[in-house]
Structures are given as structure tokens and as C-alpha cells.
PLY file of the C-alpha trace (Angstrom):
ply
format ascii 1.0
element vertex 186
property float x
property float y
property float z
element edge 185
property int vertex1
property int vertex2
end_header
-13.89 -18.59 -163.86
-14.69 -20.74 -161.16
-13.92 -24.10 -163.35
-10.52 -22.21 -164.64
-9.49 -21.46 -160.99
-9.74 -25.35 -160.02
-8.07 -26.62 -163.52
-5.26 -24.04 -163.13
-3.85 -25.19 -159.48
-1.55 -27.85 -160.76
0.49 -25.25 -162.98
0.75 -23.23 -159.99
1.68 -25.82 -158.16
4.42 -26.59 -160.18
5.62 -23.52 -160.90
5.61 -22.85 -156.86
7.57 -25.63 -157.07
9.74 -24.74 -159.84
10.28 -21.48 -158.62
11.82 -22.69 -155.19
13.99 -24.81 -156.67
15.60 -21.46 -157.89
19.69 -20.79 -157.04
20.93 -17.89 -157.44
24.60 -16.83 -158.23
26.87 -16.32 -155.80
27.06 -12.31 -155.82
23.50 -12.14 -154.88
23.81 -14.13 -151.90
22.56 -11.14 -149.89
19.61 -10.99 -151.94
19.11 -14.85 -151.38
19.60 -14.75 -147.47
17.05 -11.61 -147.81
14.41 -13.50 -149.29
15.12 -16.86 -147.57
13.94 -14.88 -144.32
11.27 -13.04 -145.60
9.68 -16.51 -146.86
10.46 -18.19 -143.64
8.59 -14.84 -141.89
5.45 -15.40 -144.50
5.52 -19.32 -143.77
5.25 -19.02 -139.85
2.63 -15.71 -140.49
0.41 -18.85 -142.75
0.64 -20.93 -140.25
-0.61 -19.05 -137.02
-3.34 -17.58 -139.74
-4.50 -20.89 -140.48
-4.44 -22.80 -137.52
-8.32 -22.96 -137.47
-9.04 -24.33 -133.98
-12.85 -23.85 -135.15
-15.39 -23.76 -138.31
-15.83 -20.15 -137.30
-12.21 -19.27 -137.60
-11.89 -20.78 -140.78
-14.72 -18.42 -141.85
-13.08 -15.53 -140.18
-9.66 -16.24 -142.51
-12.24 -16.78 -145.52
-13.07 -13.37 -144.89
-9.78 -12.13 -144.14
-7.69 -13.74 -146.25
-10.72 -14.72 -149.45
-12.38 -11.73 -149.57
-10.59 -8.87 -148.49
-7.82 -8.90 -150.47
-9.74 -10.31 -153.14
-11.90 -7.36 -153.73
-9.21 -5.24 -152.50
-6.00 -5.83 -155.01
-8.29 -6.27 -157.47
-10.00 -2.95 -157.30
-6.88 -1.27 -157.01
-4.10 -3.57 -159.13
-6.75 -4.62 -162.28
-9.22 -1.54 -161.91
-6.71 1.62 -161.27
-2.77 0.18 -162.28
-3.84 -1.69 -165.11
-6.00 0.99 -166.36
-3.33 3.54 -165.74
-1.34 1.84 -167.64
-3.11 1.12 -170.37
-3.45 4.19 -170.86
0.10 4.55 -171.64
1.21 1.35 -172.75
-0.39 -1.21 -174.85
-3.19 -3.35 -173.35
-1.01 -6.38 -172.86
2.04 -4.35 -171.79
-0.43 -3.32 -169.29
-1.33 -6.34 -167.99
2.35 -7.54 -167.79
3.83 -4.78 -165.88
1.00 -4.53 -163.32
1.05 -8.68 -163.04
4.73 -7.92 -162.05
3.81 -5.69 -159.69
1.46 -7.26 -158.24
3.67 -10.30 -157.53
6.30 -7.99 -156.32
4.51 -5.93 -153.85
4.14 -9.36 -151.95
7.41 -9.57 -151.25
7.62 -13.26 -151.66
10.71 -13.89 -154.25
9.85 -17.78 -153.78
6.17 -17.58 -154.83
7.30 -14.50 -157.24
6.19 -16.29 -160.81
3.39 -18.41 -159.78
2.08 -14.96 -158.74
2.73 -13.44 -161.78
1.35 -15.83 -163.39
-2.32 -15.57 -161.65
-1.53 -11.28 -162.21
-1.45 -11.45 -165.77
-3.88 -14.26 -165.71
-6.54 -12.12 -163.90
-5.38 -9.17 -165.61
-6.51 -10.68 -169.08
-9.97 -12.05 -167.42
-9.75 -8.07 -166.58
-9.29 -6.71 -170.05
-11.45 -9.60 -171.84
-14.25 -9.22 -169.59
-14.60 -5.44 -169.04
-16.00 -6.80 -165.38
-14.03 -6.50 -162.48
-16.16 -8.82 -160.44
-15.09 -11.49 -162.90
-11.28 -10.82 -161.53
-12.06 -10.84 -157.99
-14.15 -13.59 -158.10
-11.10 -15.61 -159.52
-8.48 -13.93 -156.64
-11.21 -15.11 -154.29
-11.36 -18.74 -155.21
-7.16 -18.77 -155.56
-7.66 -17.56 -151.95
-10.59 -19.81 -150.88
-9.22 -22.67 -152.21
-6.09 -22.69 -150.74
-7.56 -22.23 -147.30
-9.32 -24.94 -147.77
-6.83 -27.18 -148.33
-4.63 -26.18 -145.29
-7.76 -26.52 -143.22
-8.96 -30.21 -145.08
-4.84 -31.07 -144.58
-5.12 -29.92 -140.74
-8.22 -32.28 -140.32
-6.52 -34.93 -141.42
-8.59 -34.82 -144.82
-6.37 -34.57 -147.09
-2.68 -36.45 -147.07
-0.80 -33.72 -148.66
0.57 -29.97 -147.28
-1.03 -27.74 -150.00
1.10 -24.90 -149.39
4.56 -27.10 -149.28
5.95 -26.49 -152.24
6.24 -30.37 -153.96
7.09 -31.58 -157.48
4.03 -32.69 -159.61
3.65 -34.99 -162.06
4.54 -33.66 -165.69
1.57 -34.83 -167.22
-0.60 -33.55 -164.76
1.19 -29.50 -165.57
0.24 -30.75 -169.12
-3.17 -31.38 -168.64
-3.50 -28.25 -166.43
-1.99 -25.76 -169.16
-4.39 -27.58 -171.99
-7.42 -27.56 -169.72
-6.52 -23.89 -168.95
-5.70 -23.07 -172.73
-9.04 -24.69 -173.34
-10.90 -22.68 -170.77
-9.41 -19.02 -171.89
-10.14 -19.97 -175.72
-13.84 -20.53 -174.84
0 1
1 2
2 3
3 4
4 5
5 6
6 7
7 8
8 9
9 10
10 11
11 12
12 13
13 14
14 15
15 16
16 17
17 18
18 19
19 20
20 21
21 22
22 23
23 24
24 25
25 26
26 27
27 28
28 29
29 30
30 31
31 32
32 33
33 34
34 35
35 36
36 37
37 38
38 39
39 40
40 41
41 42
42 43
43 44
44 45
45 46
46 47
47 48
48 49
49 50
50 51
51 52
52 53
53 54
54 55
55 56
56 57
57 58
58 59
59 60
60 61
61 62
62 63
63 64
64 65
65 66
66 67
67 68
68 69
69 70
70 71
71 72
72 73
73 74
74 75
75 76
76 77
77 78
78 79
79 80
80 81
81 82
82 83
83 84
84 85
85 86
86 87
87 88
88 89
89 90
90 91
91 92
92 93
93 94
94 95
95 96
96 97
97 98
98 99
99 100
100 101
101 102
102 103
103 104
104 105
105 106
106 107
107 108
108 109
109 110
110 111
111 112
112 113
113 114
114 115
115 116
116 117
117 118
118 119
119 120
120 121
121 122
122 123
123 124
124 125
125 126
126 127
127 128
128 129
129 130
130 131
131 132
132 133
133 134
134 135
135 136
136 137
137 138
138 139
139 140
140 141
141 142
142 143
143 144
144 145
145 146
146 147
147 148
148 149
149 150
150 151
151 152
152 153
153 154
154 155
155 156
156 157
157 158
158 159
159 160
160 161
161 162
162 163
163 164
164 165
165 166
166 167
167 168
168 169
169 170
170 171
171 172
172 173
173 174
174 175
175 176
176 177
177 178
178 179
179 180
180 181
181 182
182 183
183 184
184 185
């Protein structure tokens, strides 16, 4: 899971990217202006929660923003929605509708399918494990690792913004998707 996690960051990446680049037409310009705000709101929240003056407050926002939620959607969008819903639907209708919600009670229209993505993603690690733990300890390092990027970027560490959405190369998406096609076959 761990492994998957790390080969699976340049799709997201991309599709962060991707989905950005996103116009919409003209009569949902209100929508647009809505969401342009709400992602500027989220993008000034980030950065005041990962400022990380201090080793100890990057641990805090491990905790905060790793863990918490980690355990926490997971319990409730993988362990009660999905299995609600499964209930109902088919197993992999399941997992697409609660991926969906998922990435759209975070209110983030500009991150919406990259989110989705990791939903149904961790929604099938759900279903094909029968573990929860193996769900949250993917939505952990998705968490983890991007908070450890910001903080390497703010040390000067690494050249790159990690959470500025940028273009990446096609072959590395490519590789990603195969490595990650590989990964979920095994």
C-alpha cells in the first residue's frame, strides 16, 4: 500500500494539474467564481497549516492533518457509506458513488478528480482487502507525504512547490498508471 501510495503521486499530480486547467462555459460563471474562491480560501488555510516554524509543528500537522482524517474519513466514507451502499447497489457502484462523495464533501472543485480518483482507489483497497486499516493506512501516507513535501520545499530541500499544481511529463503519468496497474494486479 505503502509502495502504491509513492508510485501513484505522479497521476495525481497530473490529474491536479489537468483538472485546473478546467474552463467552464460561460453560464456557469457563477459556479466558476464560486469555486475560484473557495480554492483560493483552501490555498491560504494550507499555507498557515503548513508553515512549520519547528520539527514539532510538523509533527503536530502529521497528526492533524495524517492521521486524523485518515482514520477518520476512512472509518466513516469506506467503513459506513460504502457499506451502506453496497448494500443497495453493486459493489463497484458502491465504491464510485461514495469516491464521489468523498471528493465532493471537500469542497474543492479544482482538486475534485484527483480526489476521486484516490476515493475509488481506496475504496477498492476497501472492498479487496476486507481491512479497513489497509485504507487508512493509504489516506495516511497521501496525507503524510504531501506534508512532507511542503515542509522539504519550505527547507529549501526540495526545488519544486508540491502542492502547485504543474504539468508533468507524459511519460512519467505513463509509468505511474503501469506501476500502479502493476501494483493493484499483484
Amino acid at each position: 500500500v505503502v509502495l502504491l501510495m509513492v508510485v501513484i503521486i505522479p497521476l495525481v499530480s497530473w490529474l491536479v494539474w489537468w483538472n485546473v486547467q478546467i474552463k467552464l462555459p460561460f453560464y456557469l460563471a457563477d459556479f466558476e467564481k464560486w469555486a475560484m474562491e473557495k480554492e483560493q480560501g483552501v490555498q491560504e488555510m494550507i499555507h498557515v497549516l503548513t508553515l512549520f516554524p519547528t520539527i514539532w509543528t510538523f509533527l503536530m500537522a502529521v497528526f492533524v492533518v495524517g492521521i486524523i482524517p485518515a482514520v477518520g474519513e476512512e472509518y466513516w466514507f469506506r467503513g459506513v457509506l460504502q457499506n451502506k451502499f453496497k448494500d443497495m447497489l453493486s459493489p463497484h457502484a458502491a465504491i464510485w458513488l461514495t469516491g464521489f462523495i468523498f471528493s465532493a464533501l471537500h469542497f474543492q472543485f479544482y482538486g475534485f478528480f484527483p480526489r476521486w480518483l484516490l476515493g475509488v482507489l481506496f475504496g477498492y483497497l476497501y472492498w479487496w482487502s476486507g481491512n479497513l486499516w489497509t485504507t487508512i493506512i493509504a489516506h495516511f501516507v497521501n496525507n503524510f507525504l504531501t506534508l512532507l513535501a511542503i515542509y522539504l520545499y519550505r527547507r529549501g530541500v526540495l526545488s519544486f512547490n508540491f502542492y502547485e499544481p504543474s504539468e508533468v511529463p507524459i511519460y512519467m503519468v505513463l509509468l505511474s498508471m503501469l506501476c500502479v496497474a502493476g501494483i493493484l494486479y499483484y
